[in-house]
C-alpha positions in Angstrom: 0.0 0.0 0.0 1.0 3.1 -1.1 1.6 5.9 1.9 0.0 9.2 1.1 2.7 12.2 1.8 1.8 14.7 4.1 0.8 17.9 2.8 3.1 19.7 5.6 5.6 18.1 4.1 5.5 19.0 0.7 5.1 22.9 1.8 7.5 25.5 0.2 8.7 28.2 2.4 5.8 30.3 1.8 3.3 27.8 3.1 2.0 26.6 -0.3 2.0 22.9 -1.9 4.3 23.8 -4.9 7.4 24.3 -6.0 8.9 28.3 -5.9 9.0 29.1 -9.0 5.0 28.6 -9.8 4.4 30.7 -7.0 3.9 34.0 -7.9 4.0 36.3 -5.2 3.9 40.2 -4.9 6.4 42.2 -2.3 5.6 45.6 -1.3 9.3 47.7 -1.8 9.7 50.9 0.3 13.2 50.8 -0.7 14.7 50.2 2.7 16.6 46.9 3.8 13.5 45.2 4.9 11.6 45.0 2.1 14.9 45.4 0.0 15.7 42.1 1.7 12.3 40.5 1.6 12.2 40.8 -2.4 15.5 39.5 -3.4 15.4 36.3 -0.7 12.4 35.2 -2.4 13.8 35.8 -5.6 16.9 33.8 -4.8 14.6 31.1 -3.5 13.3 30.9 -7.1 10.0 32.4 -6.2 8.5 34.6 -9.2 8.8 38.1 -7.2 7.0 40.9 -8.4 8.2 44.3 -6.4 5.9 47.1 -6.5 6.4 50.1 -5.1 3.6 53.0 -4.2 4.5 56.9 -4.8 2.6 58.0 -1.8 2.8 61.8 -1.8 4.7 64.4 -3.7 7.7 63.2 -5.7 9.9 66.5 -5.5 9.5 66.7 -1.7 10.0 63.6 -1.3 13.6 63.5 -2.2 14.5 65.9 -0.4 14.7 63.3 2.5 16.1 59.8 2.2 14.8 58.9 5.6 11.6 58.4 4.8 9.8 55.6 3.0 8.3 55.5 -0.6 10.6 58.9 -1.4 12.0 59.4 -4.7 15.4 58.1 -3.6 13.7 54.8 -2.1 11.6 54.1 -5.2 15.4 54.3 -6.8 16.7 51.8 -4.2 14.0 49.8 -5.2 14.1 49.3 -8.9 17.7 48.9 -8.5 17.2 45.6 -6.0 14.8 44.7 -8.6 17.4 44.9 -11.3 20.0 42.8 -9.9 18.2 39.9 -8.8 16.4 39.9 -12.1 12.4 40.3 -11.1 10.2 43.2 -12.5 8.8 46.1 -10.7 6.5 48.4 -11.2 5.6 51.8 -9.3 1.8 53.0 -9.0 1.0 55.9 -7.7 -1.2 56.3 -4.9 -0.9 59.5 -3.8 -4.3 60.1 -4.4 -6.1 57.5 -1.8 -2.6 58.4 0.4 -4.0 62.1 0.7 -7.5 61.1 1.3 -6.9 57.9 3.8 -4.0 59.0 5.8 -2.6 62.5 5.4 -6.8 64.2 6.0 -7.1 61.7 8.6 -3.6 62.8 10.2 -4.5 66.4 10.6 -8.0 66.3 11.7 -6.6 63.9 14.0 -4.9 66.3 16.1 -7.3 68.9 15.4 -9.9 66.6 17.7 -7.3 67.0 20.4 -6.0 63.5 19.6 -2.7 61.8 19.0 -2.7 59.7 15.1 -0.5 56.6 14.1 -0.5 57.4 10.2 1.2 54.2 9.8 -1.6 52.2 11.0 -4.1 53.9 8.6 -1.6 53.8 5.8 -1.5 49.5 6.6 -5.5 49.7 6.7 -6.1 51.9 3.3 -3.8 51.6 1.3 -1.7 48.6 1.8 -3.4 46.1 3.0 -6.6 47.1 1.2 -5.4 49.0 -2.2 -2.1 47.1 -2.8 -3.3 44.1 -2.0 -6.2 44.0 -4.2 -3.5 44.8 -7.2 -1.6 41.6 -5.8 -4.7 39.3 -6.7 -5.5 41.0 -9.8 -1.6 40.1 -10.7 -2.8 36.5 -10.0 -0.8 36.2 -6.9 -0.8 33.7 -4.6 0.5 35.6 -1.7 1.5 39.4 -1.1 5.1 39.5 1.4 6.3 42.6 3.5 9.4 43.5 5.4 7.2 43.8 8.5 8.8 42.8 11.9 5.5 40.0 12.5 4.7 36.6 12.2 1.9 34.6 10.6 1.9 31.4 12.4 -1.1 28.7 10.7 -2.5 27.3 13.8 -5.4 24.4 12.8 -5.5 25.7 9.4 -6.2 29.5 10.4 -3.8 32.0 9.9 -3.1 33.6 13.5 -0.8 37.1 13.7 2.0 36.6 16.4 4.9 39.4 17.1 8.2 39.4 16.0 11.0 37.6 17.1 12.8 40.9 17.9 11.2 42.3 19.7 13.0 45.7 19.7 11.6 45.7 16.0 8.3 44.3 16.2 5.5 45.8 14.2 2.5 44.0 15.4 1.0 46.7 17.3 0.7 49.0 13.6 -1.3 45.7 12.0 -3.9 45.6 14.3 -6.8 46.8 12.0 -5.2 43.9 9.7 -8.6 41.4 8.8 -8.6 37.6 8.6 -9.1 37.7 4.7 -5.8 40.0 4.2 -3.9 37.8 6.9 -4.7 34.5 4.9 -2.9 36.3 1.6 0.1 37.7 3.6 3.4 36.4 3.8 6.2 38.2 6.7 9.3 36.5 5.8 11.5 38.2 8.4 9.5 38.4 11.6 11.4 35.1 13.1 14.8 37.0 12.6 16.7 39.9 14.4 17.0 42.8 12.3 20.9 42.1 12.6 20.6 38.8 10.3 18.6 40.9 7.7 21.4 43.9 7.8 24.1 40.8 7.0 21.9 39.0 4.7 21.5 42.3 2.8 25.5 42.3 2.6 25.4 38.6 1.8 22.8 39.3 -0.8 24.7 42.2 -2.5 21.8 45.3 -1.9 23.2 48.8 -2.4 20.8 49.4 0.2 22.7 46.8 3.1 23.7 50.1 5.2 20.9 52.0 4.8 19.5 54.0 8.1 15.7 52.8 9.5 13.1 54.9 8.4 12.3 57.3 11.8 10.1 60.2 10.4 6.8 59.7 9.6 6.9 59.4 5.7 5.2 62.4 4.9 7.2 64.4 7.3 10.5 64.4 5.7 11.4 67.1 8.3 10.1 65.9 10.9 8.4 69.0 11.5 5.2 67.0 11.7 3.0 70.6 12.5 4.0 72.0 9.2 2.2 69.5 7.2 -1.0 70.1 9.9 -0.8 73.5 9.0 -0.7 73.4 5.6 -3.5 71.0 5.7 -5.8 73.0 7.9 -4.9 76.4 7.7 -7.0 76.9 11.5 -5.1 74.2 13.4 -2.8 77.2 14.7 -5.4 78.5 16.0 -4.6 80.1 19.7 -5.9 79.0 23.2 -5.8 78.8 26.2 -3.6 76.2 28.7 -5.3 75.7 31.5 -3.7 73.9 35.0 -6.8 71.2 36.0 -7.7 73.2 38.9 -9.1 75.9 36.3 -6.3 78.5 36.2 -5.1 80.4 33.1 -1.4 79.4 32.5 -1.0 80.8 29.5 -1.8 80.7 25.9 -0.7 78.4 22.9 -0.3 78.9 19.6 -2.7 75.9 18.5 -3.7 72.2 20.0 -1.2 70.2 17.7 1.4 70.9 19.4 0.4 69.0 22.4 -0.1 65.3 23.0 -1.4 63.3 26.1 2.0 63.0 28.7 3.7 65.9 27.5 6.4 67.7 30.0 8.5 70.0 27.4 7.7 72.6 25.2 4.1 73.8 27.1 4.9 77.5 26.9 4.8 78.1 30.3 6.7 79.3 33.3 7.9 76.1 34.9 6.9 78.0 38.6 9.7 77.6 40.4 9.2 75.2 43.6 6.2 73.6 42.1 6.0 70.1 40.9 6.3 69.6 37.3 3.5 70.2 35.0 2.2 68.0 32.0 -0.6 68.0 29.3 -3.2 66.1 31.3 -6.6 66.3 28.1 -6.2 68.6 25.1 -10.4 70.0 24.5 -10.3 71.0 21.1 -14.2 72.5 21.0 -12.4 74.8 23.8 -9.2 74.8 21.5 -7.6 74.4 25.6 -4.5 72.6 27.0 -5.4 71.3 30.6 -2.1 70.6 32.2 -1.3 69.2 35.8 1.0 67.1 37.8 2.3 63.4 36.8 0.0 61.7 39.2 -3.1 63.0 37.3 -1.7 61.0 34.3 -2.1 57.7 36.0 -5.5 55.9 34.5 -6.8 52.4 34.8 -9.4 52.5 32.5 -9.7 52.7 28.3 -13.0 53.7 26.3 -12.8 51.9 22.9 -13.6 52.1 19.2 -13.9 50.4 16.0 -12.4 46.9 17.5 -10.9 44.8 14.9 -11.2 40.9 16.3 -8.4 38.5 14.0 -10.2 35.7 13.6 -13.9 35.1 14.5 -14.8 37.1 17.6 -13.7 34.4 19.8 -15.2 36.1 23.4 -18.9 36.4 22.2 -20.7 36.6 25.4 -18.2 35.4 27.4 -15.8 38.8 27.1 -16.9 40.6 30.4 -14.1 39.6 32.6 -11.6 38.0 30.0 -8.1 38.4 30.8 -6.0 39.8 28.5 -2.6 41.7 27.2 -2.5 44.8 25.8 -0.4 47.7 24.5 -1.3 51.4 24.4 2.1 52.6 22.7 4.3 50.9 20.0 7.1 50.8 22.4 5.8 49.8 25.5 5.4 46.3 26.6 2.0 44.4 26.5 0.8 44.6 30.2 -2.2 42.4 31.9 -5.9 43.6 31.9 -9.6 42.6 31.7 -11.9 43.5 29.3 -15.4 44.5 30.6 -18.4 45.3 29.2 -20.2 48.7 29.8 -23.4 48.5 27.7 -22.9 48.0 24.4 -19.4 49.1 25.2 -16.3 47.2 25.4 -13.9 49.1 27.7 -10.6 47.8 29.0 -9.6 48.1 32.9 -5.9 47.6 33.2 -4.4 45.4 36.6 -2.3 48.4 37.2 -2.5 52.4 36.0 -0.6 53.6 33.3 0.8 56.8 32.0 0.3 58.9 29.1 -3.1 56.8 27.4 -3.4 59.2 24.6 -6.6 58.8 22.0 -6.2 58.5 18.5 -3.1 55.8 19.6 -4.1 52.4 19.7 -4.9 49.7 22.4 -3.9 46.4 20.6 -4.7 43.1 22.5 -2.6 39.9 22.9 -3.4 36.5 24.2 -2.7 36.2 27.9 -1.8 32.4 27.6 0.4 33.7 24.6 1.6 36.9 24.7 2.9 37.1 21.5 -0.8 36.3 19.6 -2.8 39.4 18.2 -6.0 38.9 19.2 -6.9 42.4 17.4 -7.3 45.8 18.8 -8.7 49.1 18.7 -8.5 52.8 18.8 -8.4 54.9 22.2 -11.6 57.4 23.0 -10.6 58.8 26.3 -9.2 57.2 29.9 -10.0 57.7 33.3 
């Protein structure tokens, strides 16, 4: 009798029961190592890469800045990987739905007194949604990013785990990712330190093996984030008030997008010598006021929720009041332990121990408490208390 192979075992690397080359897959190119790296592995593996790259806003001001993704230097960096290791690649530009989906929604962000993660709602539109959709209509089996995540298959479903590195993990900008996109998606770097994709870069022979990590927001080439804001929304400079939380006038500022939840420096007022330190405690845009106060006021042990995004089915169902779980209010903080609860038709999170700085418009993203590492999903911050 003849034994039936397992179909495990005759997976390529991507998870699919063929050989590399009839796999066709599509890698989003920023034109830094990550993606740089992503593309030509694959290609090297004798997948059939196709690189695309997206022209997200305005070419000429983009190259005035090559620390930025999608800039005219990095679509350069790009087609130049492409050229070596022999694969086509196209650039489309996007700057249309980029300007609509992300750039609007950044500046009327902060002028509702909130604090945005432009890179989440570039991975939502964009991304995930536009780019994607041009991977299937390319016939693709799979679309692959240099994003710092894993995609484990766990009983046949697809589950989103954080990276390996944990200094570089990126799960906490794919929250908003659906079950649909996380079935196509491929992350072939997440089980790596970013140190073996610098030397496999060398090893590989990208121009790009030394190039610095993107920190600005893409958009921002300056980093002068307010500039864009302005230019925008002429009114977002707008003056007001800053107020300490006992009801005094402070001051004045010279518009509410300069201030974000936590805030110690820059609050354009006296520091009032002998008195403990102030921060930016609410921003009340309708008020266009700043309402500073001390440290301890930051301190909240409660999150108001919206527009949750479950991976997978929504596994609590009636059984969420009370459910322990992991979460992370800040890309670079650590997940810590809490309970959701429900308040209504609310979901709200209380956290086992206050926190700092919860700022809306960030997001709360929610890991397993069995298994830290599993994205259960997340969503985006209303207010604290």
């Amino acid at each position: 009798m003849q034994t039936v192979k397992s179909v495990t075992e005759t997976l390529n690397s991507l998870g699919f029961p063929k050989a590399p080359k009839d796999t066709r897959v599509v890698v989003a190119m920023s034109g830094g190592v990550d993606s740089s790296v992503c593309a030509a592995m694959l290609a090297q593996e004798g997948y059939e890469v196709i690189g695309i790259t997206l022209q997200l806003y305005d070419h000429g001001a983009a190259v005035k800045s090559s620390k930025s993704c999608c800039a005219g230097q990095d679509i350069y960096d790009a087609k130049r990987v492409a050229e070596t290791h022999g694969f086509p690649h196209y650039v489309l530009d996007y700057e249309s739905q980029f300007n609509d989906g992300v750039m609007n929604d950044f500046a009327d962000t902060y002028l509702m007194g909130a604090t945005p993660i432009p890179c989440v709602r570039c991975n939502q539109t964009v991304k995930f949604r536009d780019l994607l959709q041009v991977a299937k209509d390319l016939g693709a089996d799979c679309m692959a990013t240099g994003h710092y995540v894993r995609r484990i298959d766990n009983e046949g479903r697809a589950e989103l785990h954080r990276a390996v590195d944990e200094t570089k993990d990126q799960s906490y900008f794919l929250f908003t990712t659906t079950q649909e996109q996380l079935d196509f998606l491929r992350f072939p770097l997440g089980a790596q330190d970013k140190s073996v994709t610098r030397q496999m870069a060398i090893d590989l022979g990208l121009s790009v093996a030394m190039k610095p990590d993107s920190q600005d927001i893409c958009f921002v080439p300056t980093g002068k984030y307010t500039d864009v804001i302005k230019k925008l929304r002429p009114d977002a400079a707008d003056p007001g008030e800053v107020l300490h939380v006992d009801g005094r006038v402070l001051g004045t500022h010279a518009g509410i997008m300069h201030y974000t939840i936590g805030q110690r420096r820059g609050l354009g007022i006296p520091d009032g010598s002998g008195q403990d330190p102030l921060y930016v405690l609410r921003l009340d845009a309708s008020k266009k006021q700043v309402i500073v106060g001390p440290r301890k006021k930051l301190l909240k042990s409660r999150i108001s929720v919206k527009e949750v995004n479950w991976l997978g089915e929504d596994m609590f169902g009636a059984n969420l009041d009370g459910t322990s779980v992991m979460v992370k209010t800040r890309s670079m903080r650590p997940p810590v332990a809490a309970k959701f609860k429900l308040v209504g038709n609310e979901i709200v999170i209380d956290l086992d121990a206050p926190m700092e700085s919860i700022a809306p418009g960030q997001a709360c993203v929610f890991y397993a408490a069995n298994t830290p590492s599993h994205v259960l999903g997340g969503a985006w911050i209303m207010k604290s208390a």
